[in-house]
N, C-alpha and C positions, 0 to 999 in steps of 0.2 A: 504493500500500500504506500510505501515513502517513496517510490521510486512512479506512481504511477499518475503521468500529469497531460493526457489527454483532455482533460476539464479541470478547470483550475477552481476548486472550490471559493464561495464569498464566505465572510465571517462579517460578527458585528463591527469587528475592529477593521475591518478591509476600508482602506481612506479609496474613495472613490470620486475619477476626473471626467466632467461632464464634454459632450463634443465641442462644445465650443469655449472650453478651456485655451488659452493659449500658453509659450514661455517667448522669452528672447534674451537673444548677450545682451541686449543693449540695454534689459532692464536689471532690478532684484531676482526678477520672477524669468530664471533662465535655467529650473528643471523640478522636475517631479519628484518629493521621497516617497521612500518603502514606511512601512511603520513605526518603525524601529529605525528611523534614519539611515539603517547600516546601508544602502542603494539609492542610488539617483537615475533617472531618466533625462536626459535633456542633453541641454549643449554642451561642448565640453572644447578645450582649447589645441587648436590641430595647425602648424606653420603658421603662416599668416591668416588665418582667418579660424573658423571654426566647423566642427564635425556633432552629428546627434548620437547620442549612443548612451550605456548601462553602465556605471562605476562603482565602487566600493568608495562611499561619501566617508564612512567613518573612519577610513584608517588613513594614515599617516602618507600616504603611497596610492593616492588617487588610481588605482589600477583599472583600467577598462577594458568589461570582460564582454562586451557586445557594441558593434559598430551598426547603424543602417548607412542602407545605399553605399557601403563601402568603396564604391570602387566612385564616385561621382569623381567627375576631373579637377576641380578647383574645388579649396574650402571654401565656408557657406561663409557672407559679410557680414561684421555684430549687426546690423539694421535687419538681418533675418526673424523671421514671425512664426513660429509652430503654431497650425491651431491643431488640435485631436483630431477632428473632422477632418483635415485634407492627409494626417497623415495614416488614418483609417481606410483612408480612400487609394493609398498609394498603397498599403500593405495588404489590404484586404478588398480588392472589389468587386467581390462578387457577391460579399456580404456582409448588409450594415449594420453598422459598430452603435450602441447606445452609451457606453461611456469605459474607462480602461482605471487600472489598476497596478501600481509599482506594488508588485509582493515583496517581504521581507527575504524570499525563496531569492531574489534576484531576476525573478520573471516576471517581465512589463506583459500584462494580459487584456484582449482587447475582448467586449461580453458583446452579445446582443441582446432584446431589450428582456430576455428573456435569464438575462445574468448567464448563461451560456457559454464559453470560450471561443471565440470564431477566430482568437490570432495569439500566439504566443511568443514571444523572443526565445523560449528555452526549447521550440521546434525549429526556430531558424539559427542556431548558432555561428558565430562567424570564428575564432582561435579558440574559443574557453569551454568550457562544461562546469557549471558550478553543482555543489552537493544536491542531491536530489533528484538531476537532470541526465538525459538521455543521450546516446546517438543514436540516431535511428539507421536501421538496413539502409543503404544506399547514400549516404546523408557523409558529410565529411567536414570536417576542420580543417579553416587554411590560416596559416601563419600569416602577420604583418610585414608588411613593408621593412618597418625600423620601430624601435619604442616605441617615437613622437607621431609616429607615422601609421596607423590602423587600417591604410589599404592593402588590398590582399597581395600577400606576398609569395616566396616564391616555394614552399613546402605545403604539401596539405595530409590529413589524417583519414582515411577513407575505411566504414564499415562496409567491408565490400557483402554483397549477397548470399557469397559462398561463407560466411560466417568467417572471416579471418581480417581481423585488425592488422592495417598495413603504412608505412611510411613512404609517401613518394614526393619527388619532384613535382609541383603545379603544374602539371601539362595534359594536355588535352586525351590522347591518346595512350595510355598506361602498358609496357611491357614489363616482363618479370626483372627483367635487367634490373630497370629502376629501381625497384623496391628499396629500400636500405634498412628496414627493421617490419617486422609482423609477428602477431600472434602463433601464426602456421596453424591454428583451429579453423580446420576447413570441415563442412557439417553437410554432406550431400544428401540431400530428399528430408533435410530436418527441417521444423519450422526459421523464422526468421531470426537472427542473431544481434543482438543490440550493447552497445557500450552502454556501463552504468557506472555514476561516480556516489554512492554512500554518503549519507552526512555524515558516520564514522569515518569519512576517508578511504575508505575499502571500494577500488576500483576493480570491475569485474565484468565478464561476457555473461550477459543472460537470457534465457532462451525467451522469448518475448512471447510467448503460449504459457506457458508451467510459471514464469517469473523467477527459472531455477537458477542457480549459477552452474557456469559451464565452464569457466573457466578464470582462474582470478590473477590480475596483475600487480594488484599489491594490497594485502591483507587489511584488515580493519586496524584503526589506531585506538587505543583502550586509553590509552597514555591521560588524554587532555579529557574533560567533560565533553560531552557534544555541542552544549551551549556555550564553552567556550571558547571554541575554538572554529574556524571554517576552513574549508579545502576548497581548492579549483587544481584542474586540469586542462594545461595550454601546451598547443604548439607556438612554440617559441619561433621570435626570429633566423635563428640558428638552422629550423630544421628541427628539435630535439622536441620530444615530447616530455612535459616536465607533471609531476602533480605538486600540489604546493601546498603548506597549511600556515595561517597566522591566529595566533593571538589576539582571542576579542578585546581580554581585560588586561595583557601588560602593555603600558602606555610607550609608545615610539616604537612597539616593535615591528620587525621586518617581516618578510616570506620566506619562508623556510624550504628548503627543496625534499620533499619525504622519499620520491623519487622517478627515475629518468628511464625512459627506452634505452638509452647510451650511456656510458663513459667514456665514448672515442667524439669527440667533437668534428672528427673530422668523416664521419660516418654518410652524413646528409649528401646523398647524391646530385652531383653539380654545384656542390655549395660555392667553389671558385670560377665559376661560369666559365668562356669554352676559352679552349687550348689550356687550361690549368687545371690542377690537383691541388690537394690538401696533401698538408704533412702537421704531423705534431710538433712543437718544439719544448726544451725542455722540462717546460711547466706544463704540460700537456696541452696548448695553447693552439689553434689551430692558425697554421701560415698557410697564403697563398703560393703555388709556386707554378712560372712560365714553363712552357714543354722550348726544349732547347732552339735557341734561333728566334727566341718571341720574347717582346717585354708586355709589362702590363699598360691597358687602352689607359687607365687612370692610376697613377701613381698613390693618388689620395683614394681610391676607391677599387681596391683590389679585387674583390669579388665582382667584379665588371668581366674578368676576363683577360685575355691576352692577344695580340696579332703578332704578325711577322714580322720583325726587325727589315729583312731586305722586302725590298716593293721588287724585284727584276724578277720576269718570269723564268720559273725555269728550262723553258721549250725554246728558251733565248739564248743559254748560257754552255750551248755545248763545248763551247771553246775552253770555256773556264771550269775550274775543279771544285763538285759540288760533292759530299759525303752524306751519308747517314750518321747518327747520334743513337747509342740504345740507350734505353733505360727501361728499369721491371717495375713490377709490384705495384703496375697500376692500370686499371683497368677501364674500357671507354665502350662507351655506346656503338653497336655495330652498323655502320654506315660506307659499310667496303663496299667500291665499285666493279672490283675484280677479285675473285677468289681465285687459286692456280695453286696444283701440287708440288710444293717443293721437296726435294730431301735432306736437303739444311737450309739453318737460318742463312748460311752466304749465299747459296742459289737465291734465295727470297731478296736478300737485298742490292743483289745484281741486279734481278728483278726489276725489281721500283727505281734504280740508278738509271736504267736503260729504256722508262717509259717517264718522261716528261712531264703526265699528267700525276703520276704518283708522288705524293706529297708525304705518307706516311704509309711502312710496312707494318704489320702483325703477323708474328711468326707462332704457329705452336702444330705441334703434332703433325710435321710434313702438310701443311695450310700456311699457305702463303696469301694474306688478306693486304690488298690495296684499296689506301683512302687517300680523300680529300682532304684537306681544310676545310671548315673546322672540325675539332674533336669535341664533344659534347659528353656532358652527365660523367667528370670520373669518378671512378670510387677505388678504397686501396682494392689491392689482392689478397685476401685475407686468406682464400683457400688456396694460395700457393700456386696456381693453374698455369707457372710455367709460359705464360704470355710474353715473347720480346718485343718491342711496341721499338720503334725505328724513324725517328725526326731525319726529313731529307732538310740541308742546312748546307748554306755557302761554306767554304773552309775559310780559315784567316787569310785577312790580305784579299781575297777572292772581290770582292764587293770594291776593292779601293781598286782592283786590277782592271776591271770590269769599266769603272769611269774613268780610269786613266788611260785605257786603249782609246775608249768612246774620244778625250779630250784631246788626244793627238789627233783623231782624226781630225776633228772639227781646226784643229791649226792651220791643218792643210788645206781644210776647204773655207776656211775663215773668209779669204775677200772675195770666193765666189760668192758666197753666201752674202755679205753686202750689198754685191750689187745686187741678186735677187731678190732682196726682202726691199729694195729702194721701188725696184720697179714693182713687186707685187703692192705694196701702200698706194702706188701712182692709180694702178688698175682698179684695188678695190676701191679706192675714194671714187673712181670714174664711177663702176658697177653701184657705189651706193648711193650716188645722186640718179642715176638710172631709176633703180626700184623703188625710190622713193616718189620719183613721177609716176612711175606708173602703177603704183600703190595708193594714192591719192586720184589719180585717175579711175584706178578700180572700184573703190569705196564710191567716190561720185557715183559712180552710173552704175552700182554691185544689183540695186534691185531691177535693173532692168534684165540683169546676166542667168539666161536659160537655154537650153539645149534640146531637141528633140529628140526623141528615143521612144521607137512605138507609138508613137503619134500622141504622144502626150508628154507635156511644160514639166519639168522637172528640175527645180530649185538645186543648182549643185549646191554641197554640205560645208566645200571647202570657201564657197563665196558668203557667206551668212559671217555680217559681221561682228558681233557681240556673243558668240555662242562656241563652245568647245565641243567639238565632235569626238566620240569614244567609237572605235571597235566594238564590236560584239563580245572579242575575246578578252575587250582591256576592261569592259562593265561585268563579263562573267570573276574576270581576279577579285577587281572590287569589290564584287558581292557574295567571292568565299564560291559561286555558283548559284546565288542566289539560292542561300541557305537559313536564311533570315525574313522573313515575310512580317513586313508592319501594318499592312491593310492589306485592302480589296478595294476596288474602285472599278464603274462602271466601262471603264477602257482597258482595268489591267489590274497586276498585283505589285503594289510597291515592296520594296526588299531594300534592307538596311546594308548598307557598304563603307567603302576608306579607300580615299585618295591618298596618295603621299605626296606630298610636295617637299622641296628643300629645306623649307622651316619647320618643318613637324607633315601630322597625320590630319586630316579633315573627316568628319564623317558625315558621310553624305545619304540620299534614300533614291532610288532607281525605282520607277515605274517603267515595269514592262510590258507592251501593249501588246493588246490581244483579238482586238477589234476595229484597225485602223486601214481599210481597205487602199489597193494601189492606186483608185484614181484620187485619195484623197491626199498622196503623197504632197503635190505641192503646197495646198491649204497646210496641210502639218507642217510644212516646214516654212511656211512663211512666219505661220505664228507662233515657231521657233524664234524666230529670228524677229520678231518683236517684243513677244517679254524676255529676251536675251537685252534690248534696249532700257526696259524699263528699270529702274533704281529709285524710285520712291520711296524714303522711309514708311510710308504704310502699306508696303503691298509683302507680300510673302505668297459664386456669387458675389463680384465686387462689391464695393461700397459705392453709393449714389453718386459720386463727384467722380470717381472710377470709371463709373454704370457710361458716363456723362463724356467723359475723356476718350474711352473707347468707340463708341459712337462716333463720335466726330473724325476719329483716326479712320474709321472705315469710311465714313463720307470722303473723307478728302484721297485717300488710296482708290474710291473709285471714280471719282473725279480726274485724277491722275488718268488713270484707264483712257476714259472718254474722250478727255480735250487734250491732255498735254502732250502723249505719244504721239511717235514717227504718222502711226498709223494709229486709229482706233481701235481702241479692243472693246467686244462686249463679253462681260465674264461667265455670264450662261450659270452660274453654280452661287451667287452669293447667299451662303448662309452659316448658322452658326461655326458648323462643323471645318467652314473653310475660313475661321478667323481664330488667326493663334494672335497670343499673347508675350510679349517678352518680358524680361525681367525689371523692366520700367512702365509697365501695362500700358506698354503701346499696341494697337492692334497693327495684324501683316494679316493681309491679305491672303490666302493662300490657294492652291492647286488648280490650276489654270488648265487641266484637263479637256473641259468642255468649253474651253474660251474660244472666241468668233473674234477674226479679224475682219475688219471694214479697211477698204482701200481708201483712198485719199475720195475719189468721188463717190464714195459712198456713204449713204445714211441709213442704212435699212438691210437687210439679207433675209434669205429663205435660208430654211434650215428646220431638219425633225428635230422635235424637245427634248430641249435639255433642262437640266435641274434636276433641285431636288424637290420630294412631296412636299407641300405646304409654303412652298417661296419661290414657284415658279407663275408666271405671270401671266395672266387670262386669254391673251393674244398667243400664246404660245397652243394653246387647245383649241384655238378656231383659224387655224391655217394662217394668219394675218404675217406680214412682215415683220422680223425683230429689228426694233429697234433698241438705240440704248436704254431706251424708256422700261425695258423688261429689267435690266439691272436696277433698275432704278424702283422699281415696284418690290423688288427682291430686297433692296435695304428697308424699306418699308414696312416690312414685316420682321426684319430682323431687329430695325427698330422698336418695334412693340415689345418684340420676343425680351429685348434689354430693358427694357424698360419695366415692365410687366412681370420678368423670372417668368415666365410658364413656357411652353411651346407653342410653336405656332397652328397645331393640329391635336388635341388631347381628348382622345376616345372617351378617357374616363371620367369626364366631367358629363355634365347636364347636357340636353341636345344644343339649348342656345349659349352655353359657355364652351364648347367645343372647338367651334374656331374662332382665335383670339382677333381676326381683324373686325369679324363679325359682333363680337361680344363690345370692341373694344368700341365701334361705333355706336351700340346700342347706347354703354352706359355714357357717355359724353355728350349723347343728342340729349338726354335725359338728365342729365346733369350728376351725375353719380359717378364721376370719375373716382372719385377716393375709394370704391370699392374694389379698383386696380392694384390699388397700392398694397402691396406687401409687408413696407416697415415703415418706420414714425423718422428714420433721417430724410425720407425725401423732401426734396423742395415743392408744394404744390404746385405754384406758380409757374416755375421749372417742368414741373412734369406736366402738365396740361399743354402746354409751348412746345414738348416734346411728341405729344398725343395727335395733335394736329398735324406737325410734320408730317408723324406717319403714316394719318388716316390720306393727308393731300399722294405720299407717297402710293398709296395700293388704290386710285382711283384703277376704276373699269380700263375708260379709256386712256388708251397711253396717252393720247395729247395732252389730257389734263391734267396728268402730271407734272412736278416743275423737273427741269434738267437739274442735273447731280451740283452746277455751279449754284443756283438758288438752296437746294437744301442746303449745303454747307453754309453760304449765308443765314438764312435763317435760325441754322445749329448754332451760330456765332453770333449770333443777338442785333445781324448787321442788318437783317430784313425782316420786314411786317409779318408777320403769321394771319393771311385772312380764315374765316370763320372756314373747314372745308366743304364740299357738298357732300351729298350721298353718298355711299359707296360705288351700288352702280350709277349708270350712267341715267344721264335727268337731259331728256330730250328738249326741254324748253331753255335749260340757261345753262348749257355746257358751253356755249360761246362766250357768255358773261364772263363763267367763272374763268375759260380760256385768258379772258383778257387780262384778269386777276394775275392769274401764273406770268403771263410773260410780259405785264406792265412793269 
């Protein structure tokens, strides 16, 4: 029963945090305790900025034994705001949270309204297991970054399936190679196998059926009372798995180590990253050390690894005298690109002398293994296996010989060389005022530049000026093979990917289209090649003055659209779902999927419907020409939607509250606006100013609509708000109120 936390029971004393709790650095009120103060939930201080996570508040040694979002890129700014509610919403969304609880256990528990457990920290674990708590089948510990540092690092702890606790390098793909410490309790056709850590301390396998022990890693401690003392179990920085116990009641004391996977520190497979091994030094201290011919990439950061001292290839240097290097009793990841029968180690290292590409021999048992650069994941040889492992390395002098022939030459050819590099400057300056005419040249007239092929206009990819064309094969890298799915959309399936550029990694999202037929190739790539032009700051439940800011960000992003571009765009898709938010709550615009280019002489196009349910525009159902006036009927309703918090389509209401343009009309002809209203911050006045906007937006007809420049006026307090008309269209004074709009 101490071990069993699938439902985390309430008690009278359970202190209980309602959803719309908040904390922040920037206040007092910047985390949550346990009952007992022994735990905090909250922020907590991570490099320059700050990280959320689970600490021992009482002790002397602020230890943090649960990170969230571990791995986010940047720490969070003190001006950061936790409410409960969004971060219920981030950890659990599929099921809502009615209020959460720091247990004295060290497990932050999220209930439903039914007190319930729907979320735990002690089933997501990130390095630690504290007393009480589990690892579950399939579920693992990873190591930290550094101390200060709680992003996932490079060791992790896996209860594998097959019921055996195992030590490996963080990587993706696990061979037995790796391992570098486990249980070896392997349990075929048994129930499920689970790590358990005792509030005695008694860490142990238990068969997760029976609750039996199956097997134990380190005995119960009798030593200390239970209440005074507590245990956790971390994989460390190092790699090592450690368990640890402190002292409730002696004042300043430290963590005591009870005990370790290892005494060899230098155990942790790959601990000195590639081309290096560990070695012990006198104090049993673990050193990095280079494979022969290589120093380390970071002097002050040895566990980075090592490269090759000479940059000259060797498929270059046959003139000059290059050896082999052995060294033993260390052993490397298999990543041979030739295997071949030798019968000694000297055939083997003739061998790789004699083939250019070979970088490194491995000789055992007449096996003669050729590799590459790099060597990955060492570890010692503990079982002896006789492995001679064979660095190919310049000899001395070799390297200085090598420049010093090169430098004679170049003596010789010194003033040919002058005169050539005089005239080649002469030539290219000529060649780059050339391209530069007719690069300016091209841009001018690029949209005119089309080709025929099968009797249809086809945009070449490499004339589109503001847009970067990819391969096939260069967005399959990116996307891993599009292995990563972040949606679905009515043309395709987006897929998460990573660019690399010079300055670092970008990550980017690939929509791959599924339903873009061949004659619509030059439409698609023209209007490529206009939201390639576009750069608007706006295009891509807050509070009223938010509610307010956001709005207007999306007016003016679609405004942008309509008048300021090369070309027009209509966006075909405005609604909620396509307005992200940034970390200054600015609204972007976002997914231009179903966006319509207008050419310069155009005001209007034919086109089957687009959109989405409930913010698509009445002309779009009666065959009518789209104009920009459909986007404009689209904010209209996304208007309300912000305004209002509801959707703009909701089954589950009343027949005439059902649809909000409809409703919204009702109550405002009738003077019942405030029954709109949701909270006591709105501004009435403000929001009635708001109401009108958007009833003038979702008129019938598109003429009577105002253009996207008038609503942003009016959003901006620069233009009149007249009273609007009907919804639909009023055959007697649709000219009037015409006059109204574009007076």
């Amino acid at each position: 029963m101490l071990f069993s936390i699938s439902t985390a029971q309430l008690n009278n004393n359970t202190k209980m945090i309602s959803l719309d709790s908040s904390i922040s650095p920037s206040t007092n009120n910047s985390y949550w305790l346990s009952n007992s103060g022994q735990f905090a939930f909250g922020f907590y201080k991570q490099g320059n900025g700050f990280a959320i996570g689970i600490w021992f508040d009482k002790i002397k040694e602020k230890t943090v034994i649960w990170t969230a979002n571990r791995d986010q890129q940047q720490p969070l700014p003190q001006s950061t705001t936790l409410v409960l509610n969004d971060f219920a919403n981030f950890v659990s969304p599929d099921q809502p949270a009615a209020s959460a609880s720091m247990l004295d256990s060290g497990n932050f528990v999220l209930y439903n309204s039914d007190s319930e457990a729907i979320w735990q920290s002690f089933e997501n674990p990130t390095d630690t297991l504290l007393s009480g708590q589990i690892l579950e089948t399939g579920k693992e510990l990873v190591s930290a970054v550094s101390e200060s540092n709680h992003s996932s690092g490079e060791f992790q702890l896996t209860m594998q399936t097959d019921g055996n606790l195992v030590l490996y390098p963080a990587i993706k793909d696990h061979l037995d190679y790796h391992a570098y410490w486990g249980t070896g309790t392997y349990w075929k056709g048994s129930p499920k196998i689970t790590l358990s850590l005792r509030p005695n301390g008694q860490l142990e396998l238990l068969n997760s059926t029976s609750k039996a022990s199956v097997y134990t890693l380190h005995p119960a401690n009798w030593i200390h009372p239970m209440n005074h003392v507590t245990f956790r179990l971390t994989i460390d920085v190092d790699g090592i798995l450690r368990l640890y116990s402190h002292s409730l009641v002696q004042v300043n004391s430290s963590w005591n180590v009870e005990w370790n996977s290892t005494n060899n520190r230098c155990d942790p497979t790959g601990l000195c990253g590639m081309n290096a091994y560990c070695v012990l030094d006198q104090n049993q201290q673990p050193n990095c050390t280079c494979l022969p011919g290589h120093d380390f990439i970071d002097q002050s950061q040895k566990r980075l690894g090592c490269e090759r001292k000479s940059k000259i290839d060797y498929c270059t240097t046959n003139q000059y005298t290059v050896s082999l290097v052995e060294f033993d009793k260390v052993l490397w990841e298999n990543n041979s690109y030739s295997i071949v029968p030798k019968n000694n180690r000297i055939d083997c290292e003739q061998d790789c002398l004699n083939d250019c590409q070979c970088e490194i021999a491995m000789y055992k048992s007449t096996t003669c293994k050729k590799l590459r650069l790099p060597l990955r994941y060492a570890k010692a040889d503990q079982r002896n296996s006789n492995v001679v492992t064979m660095v190919k390395v310049l000899n001395q002098n070799s390297e200085a010989l090598y420049f010093g022939v090169t430098k004679g030459r170049s003596e010789r050819v010194r003033n040919r060389f002058f005169i050539s590099s005089v005239l080649c400057i002469v030539f290219s300056f000529i060649f780059l005022l050339l391209s530069m005419f007719l690069c300016c040249r091209s841009n001018f007239h690029s949209h005119r530049i089309v080709y025929k092929e099968s009797n249809t206009q086809i945009l070449k990819v490499d004339e589109v000026l503001t847009v970067r064309s990819f391969t096939f094969n260069e967005l399959e890298i990116a996307t891993n093979f599009f292995m990563e799915p972040l949606g679905k959309g009515s043309f395709g399936t987006v897929f998460k990917g990573t660019l690399r550029f010079p300055d670092g990694e970008r990550a980017i999202a690939v929509k791959r289209l599924e339903k873009v037929a061949v004659e619509g190739e030059v439409e698609f790539l023209n209007e490529m090649r206009s939201i390639g032009r576009t750069h608007h700051k706006n295009l891509t439940k807050p509070h009223w003055n938010d509610r307010v800011k956001i709005a207007l960000g999306i007016a003016r992003g679609i405004l942008y659209l309509h008048e300021d571009c090369e070309n027009k765009i209509i966006h075909c898709d405005i609604n909620p779902n396509n307005i992200l938010i940034d970390e200054n709550r600015d609204a972007k615009i976002a997914d231009f999927g179903l966006a319509k280019l207008l050419m310069p002489d155009q005001t209007r196009t034919h086109t089957g419907i687009r959109g989405t349910r409930g913010f698509v525009a009445l002309e779009w159902h009666k065959g009518q020409p789209i104009t920009t006036k459909a986007d404009v009927y689209s904010f209209g309703i996304v208007l309300l939607v912000i305004i209002c918090c509801r959707p703009g389509v909701d089954d589950n209401l009343p027949e005439k509250e059902a649809i909000l343009v409809d409703w919204v009309y009702e109550c405002f002809m009738n003077n019942n606006s405030t029954s709109l209203m949701i909270d006591e911050e709105v501004n009435e006045e403000e929001f009635d100013r708001l109401l009108k906007i958007g009833l003038w937006c979702t008129q019938e007809e598109p003429t009577i609509r105002p253009p996207m420049k008038k609503v942003v006026a009016m959003l901006e307090g620069t233009l009149a708000i007249p009273i609007p008309p009907c919804i639909v269209s009023c055959n007697d004074s649709s000219s009037y109120f015409l006059d109204i709009v574009h007076a």
